[in-house]
C-alpha positions as a printed Julia matrix, in Angstrom:
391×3 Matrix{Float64}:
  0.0    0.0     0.0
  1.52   3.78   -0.83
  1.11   6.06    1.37
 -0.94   9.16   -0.32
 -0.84  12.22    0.54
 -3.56  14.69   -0.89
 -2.17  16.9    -3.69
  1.42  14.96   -3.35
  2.47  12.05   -5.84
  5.21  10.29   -3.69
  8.32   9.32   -5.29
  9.07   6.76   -1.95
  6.36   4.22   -1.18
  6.02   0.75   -0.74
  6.69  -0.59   -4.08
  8.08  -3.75   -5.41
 11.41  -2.84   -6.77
 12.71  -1.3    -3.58
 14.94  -2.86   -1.63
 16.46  -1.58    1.64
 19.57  -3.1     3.09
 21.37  -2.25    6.2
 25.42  -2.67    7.21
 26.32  -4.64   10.11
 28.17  -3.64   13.41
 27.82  -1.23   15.95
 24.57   1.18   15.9
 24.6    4.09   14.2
 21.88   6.78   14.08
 20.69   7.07   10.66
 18.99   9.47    8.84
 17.84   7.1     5.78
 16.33   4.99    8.07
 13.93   7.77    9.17
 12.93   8.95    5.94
 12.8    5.25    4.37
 10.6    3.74    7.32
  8.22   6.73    7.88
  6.88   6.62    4.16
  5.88   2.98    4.52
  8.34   0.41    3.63
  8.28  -2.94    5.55
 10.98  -3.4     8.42
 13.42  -6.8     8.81
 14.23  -7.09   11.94
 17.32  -5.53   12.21
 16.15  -2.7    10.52
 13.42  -2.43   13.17
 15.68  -1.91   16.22
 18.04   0.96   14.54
 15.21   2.87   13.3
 13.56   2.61   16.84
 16.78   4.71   18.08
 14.46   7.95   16.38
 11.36   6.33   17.71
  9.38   8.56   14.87
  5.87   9.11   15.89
  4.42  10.23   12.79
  5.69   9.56    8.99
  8.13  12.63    8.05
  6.96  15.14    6.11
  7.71  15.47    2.71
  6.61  16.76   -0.81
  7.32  16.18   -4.88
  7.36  19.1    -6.67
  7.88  19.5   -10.78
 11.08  21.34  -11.59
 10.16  21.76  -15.59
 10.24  26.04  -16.33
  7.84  27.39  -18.68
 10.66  27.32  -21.19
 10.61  23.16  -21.46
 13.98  22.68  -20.01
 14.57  18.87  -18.48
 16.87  16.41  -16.96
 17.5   18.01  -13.35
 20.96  17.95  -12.1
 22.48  20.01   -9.69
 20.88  20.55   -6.13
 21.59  23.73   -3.42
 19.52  24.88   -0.94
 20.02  28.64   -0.34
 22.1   29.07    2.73
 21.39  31.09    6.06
 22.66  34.19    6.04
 22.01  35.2     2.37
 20.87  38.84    1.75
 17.58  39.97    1.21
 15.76  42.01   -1.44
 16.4   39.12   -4.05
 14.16  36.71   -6.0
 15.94  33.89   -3.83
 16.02  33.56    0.15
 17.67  31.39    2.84
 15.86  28.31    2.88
 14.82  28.05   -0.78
 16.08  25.49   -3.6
 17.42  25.44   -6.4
 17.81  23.14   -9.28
 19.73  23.05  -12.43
 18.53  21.53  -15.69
 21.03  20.04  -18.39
 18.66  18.74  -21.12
 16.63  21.45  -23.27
 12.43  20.99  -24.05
 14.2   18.6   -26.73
 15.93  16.75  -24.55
 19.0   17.51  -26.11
 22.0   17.01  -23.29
 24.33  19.67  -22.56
 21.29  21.99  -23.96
 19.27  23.07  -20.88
 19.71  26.81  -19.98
 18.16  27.02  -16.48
 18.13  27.57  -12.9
 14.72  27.48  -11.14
 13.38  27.8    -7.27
 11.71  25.38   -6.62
  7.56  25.88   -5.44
  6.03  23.02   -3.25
  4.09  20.74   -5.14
  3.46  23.59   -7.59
  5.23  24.42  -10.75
  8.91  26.08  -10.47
 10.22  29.87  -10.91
 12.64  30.38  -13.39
 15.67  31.85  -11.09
 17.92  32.49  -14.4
 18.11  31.68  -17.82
 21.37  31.72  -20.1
 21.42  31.62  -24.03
 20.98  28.99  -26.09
 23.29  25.46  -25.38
 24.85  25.68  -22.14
 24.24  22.55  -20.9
 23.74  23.65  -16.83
 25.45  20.5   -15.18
 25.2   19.29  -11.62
 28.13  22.11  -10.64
 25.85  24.07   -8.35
 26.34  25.97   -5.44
 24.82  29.11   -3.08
 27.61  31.7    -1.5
 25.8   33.13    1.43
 27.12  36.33    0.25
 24.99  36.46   -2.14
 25.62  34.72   -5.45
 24.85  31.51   -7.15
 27.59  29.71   -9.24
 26.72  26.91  -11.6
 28.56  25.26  -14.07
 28.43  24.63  -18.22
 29.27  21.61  -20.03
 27.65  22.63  -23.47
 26.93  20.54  -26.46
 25.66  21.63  -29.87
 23.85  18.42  -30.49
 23.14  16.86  -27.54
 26.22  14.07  -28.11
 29.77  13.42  -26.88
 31.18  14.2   -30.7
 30.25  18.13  -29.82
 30.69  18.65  -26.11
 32.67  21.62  -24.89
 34.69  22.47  -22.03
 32.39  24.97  -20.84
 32.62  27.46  -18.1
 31.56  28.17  -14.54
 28.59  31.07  -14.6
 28.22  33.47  -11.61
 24.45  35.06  -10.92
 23.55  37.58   -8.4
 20.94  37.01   -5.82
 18.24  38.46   -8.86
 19.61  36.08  -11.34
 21.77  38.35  -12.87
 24.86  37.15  -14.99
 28.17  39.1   -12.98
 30.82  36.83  -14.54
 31.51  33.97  -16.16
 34.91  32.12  -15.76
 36.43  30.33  -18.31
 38.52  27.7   -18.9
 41.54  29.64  -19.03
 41.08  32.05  -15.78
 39.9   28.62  -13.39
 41.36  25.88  -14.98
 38.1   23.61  -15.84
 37.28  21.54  -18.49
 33.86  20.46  -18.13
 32.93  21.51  -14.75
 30.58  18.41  -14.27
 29.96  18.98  -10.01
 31.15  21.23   -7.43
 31.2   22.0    -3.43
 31.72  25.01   -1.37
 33.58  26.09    1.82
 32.26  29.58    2.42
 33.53  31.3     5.19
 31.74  34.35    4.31
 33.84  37.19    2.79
 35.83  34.54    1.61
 35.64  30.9    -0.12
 37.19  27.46   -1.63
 35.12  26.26   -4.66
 35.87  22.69   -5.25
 35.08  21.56   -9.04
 35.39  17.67  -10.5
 36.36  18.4   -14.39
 35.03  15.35  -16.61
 36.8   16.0   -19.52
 40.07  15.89  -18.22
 39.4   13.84  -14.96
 40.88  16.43  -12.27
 39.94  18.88   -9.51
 40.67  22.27   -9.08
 40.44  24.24   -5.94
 39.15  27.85   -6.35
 40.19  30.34   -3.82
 37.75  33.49   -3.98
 36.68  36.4    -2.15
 33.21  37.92   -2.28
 32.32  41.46   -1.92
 29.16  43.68   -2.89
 30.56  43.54   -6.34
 30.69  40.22   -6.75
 32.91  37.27   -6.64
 36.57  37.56   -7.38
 38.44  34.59   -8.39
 42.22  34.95   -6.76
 43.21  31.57   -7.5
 43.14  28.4    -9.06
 45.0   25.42   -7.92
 44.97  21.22   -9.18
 44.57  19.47   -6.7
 43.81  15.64   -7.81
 44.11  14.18  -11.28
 44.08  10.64  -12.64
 39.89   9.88  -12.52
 39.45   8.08  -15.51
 36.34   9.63  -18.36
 35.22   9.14  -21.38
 31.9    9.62  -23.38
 29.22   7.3   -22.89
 26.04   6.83  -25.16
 23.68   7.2   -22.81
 24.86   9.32  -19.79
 26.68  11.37  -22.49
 29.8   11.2   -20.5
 31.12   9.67  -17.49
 34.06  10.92  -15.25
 34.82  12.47  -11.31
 31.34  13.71  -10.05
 30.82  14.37   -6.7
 32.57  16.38   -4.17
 32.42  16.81   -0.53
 34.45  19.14    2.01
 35.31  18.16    5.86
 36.94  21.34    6.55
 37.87  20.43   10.21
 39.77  17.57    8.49
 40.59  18.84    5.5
 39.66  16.4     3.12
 38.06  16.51    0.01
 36.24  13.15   -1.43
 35.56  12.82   -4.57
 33.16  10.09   -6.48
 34.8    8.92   -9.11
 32.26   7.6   -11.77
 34.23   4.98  -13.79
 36.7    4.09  -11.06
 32.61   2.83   -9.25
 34.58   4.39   -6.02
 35.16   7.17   -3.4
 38.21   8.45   -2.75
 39.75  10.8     0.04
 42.36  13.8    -0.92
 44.1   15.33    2.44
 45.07  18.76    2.22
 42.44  19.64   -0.1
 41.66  23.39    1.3
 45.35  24.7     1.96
 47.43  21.87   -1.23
 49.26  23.78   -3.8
 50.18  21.12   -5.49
 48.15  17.84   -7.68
 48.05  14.81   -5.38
 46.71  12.3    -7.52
 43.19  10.48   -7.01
 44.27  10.57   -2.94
 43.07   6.83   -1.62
 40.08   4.92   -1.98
 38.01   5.33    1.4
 34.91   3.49   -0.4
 34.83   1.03   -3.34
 31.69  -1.18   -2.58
 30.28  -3.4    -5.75
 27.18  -4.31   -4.15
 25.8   -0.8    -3.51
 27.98   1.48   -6.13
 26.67   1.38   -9.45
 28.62   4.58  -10.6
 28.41   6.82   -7.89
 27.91  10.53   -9.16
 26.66  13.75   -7.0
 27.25  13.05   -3.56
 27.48  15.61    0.21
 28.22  15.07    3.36
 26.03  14.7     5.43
 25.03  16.37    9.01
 25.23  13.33   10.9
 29.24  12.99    9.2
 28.24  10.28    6.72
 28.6   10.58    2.99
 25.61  10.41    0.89
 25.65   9.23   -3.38
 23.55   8.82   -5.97
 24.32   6.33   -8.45
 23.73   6.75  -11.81
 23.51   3.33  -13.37
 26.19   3.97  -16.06
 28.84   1.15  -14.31
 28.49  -1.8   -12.91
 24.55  -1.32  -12.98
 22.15  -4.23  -11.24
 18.18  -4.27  -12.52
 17.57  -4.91   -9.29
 18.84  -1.57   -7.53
 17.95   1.27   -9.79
 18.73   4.59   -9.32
 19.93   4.63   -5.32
 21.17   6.81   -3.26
 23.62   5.12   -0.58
 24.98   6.55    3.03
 28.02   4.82    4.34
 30.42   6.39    6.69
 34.05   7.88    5.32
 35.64   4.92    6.92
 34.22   3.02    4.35
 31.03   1.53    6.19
 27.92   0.59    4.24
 25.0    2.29    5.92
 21.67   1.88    3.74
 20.37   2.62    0.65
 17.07   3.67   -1.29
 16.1    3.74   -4.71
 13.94   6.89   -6.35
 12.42   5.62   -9.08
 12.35   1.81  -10.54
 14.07   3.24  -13.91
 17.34   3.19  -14.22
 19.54   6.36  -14.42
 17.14   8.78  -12.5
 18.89   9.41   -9.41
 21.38  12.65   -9.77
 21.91  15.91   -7.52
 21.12  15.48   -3.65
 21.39  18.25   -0.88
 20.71  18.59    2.68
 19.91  21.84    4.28
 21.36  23.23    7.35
 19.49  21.78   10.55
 17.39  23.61   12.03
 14.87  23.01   15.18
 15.69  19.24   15.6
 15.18  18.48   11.9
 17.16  18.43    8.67
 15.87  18.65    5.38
 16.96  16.67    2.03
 16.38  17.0    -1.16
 16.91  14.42   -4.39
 16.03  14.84   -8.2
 14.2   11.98   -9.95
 15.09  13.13  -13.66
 13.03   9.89  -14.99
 10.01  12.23  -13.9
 11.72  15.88  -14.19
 10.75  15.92  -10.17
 12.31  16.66   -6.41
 11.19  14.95   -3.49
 12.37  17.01   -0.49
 11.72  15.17    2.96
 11.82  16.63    6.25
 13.85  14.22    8.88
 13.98  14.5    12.35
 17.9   14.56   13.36
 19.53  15.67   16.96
 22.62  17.08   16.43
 24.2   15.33   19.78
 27.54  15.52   18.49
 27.65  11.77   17.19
């Protein structure tokens, strides 16, 4: 039975192809585990007594909302939620999301030209729209001082034969183009995902390029007039990419920052693994693909955007391009960065829907998370309850 909720179509429900599977070991509180047992799905027993550590009372909340613009533009990738702190008077506030779109009304890859707030279970704003054939990948990320940056990896025709390297686009809080940075000034080539260490008047922009398979570092400032790239540093190289007929290319995805340790990890697409570069804020030098922390065949089927989460576990969508399994489409895995399978979920029983994923900052004993289906063009943010008690 699915649980309905009036006006909402659920994308997590008790349907056949799910399967939910749990790592073994010492009890850990987990936030999948709330939002995966409150919408339904049957318990095993294990499951049963780590999910009663949040002893829910109530299912959490949650809602599916389109994120197609008036203009036709498809295939949702990147994810941010607008950070506290962000200033006022602008078409975006703390709190709201955004999404990126790659694929045009066509559904042309590397064609999609916009960046739209998302409306509960109504139909999105268009935030910003670019010309013609950018191609707005899953490279997105909020500065809380004000500006969005999102990244480009263009084609002409939607195939691998025409893609581009692109460029990284910065908007003001209006939507407002205030630079673009090209290949030359940051060092990208196909800025494919991205992560962000803002410390306010200043920042580190981490971006995985998939046409060359490296990472760059970007040290910035930002001031009223906008965001001023200082720097631009390699920092890992050596993730294998190449094109790929249906995902239109495949290469290093996801990033996430642990700033108190330093470490950058990185999903690398082809390799099916994570892997953990030290030094990643302060290195001035390339340090390779740093070491695997997570190479699981059993729950990575090419592992692409990925964050960290608030409970200190790593969170990845697979994308279904490597080492795919009928039988676990489109899931989006937690395990720990020691390496420790957590659970899993899957958001829609086609394969190669799961992409961009994004928790908010937690707020009043409760964290929010967000995850595009881009089978359905949809985003399914849940509310979870979480108590940040330091573990």
């Amino acid at each position: 039975m699915n649980l309905v909720i009036p006006g909402l179509t659920p994308t997590i429900s008790r349907q056949p192809h799910q399967r939910v599977t749990h790592g073994k070991g010492r009890r850990l509180k987990r936030l999948l585990f709330a939002m995966l047992y409150g919408t339904g799905l049957a318990l095993c027993a294990t499951g049963a007594a780590v999910a009663g550590e949040l002893t829910p009372l109530l299912p959490p909340a949650f809602v599916t909302s389109p994120t197609v613009p008036t203009n036709g533009d498809v295939n949702p990738y990147g994810v941010a939620f607008v950070p506290d702190g962000f200033p006022r008077f602008g078409t975006i506030a703390p709190g709201d999301l955004l999404v990126s779109n790659f694929n045009n009304a066509k559904n042309l890859q590397g064609t999609g030209t916009t960046v739209v707030k998302i409306v509960p279970n109504d139909n999105p704003v268009t935030f910003f729209q670019g010309g013609p054939g950018l191609g707005l990948s899953t490279a997105l990320g909020v500065l809380r001082g004000g500006f969005v940056v999102v990244g480009s990896v263009p084609t002409t025709d939607g195939s691998f034969g025409t893609i581009k390297p692109g460029s990284l686009l910065v908007l003001n809080r209006t939507g407002g183009l205030v630079a673009q940075w090209t290949p030359a000034m940051a060092k990208i080539d196909g800025p494919w995902d991205l992560t962000i260490f803002d410390q306010g008047g200043q920042a580190k922009i981490f971006v995985s390029n998939v046409l060359n398979g490296t990472v760059v570092r970007l040290d910035v400032s930002i001031d009223d007039d906008g965001v001023h790239l200082n720097r631009s540093t390699q920092i890992a190289s050596g993730y294998p990419f190449r094109g790929d007929q249906a995902a239109l290319v495949v290469g290093p995805t996801g990033l996430a920052y642990d700033p108190q340790l330093d470490i950058l990890y990185v999903a690398s697409t082809v390799d099916n693994a994570i892997f953990a570069v030290s030094g990643a804020g302060s290195s001035q030098h390339d340090g390779g693909k740093g070491v695997v922390i997570y190479a699981d065949n059993a729950h990575l089927h090419g592992p692409i955007a990925m964050t960290l989460g608030p409970n200190g576990h790593l969170f990845v969508s697979n994308g279904d391009a490597i080492n795919a399994d009928p039988n676990q489409p489109s899931t989006i895995v937690e395990f720990t960065p020691q390496g420790r399978f957590v659970a899993q979920f899957s958001v829609d029983p086609t394969p190669a829907s799961a992409f961009g994923l994004a928790f908010a900052n937690p707020s009043q004993q409760f964290v929010r998370f967000a995850a595009v289906d881009d089978a359905t063009n949809t985003i399914t943010v849940w509310k979870l309850p979480f108590e940040n008690n330091g573990q």
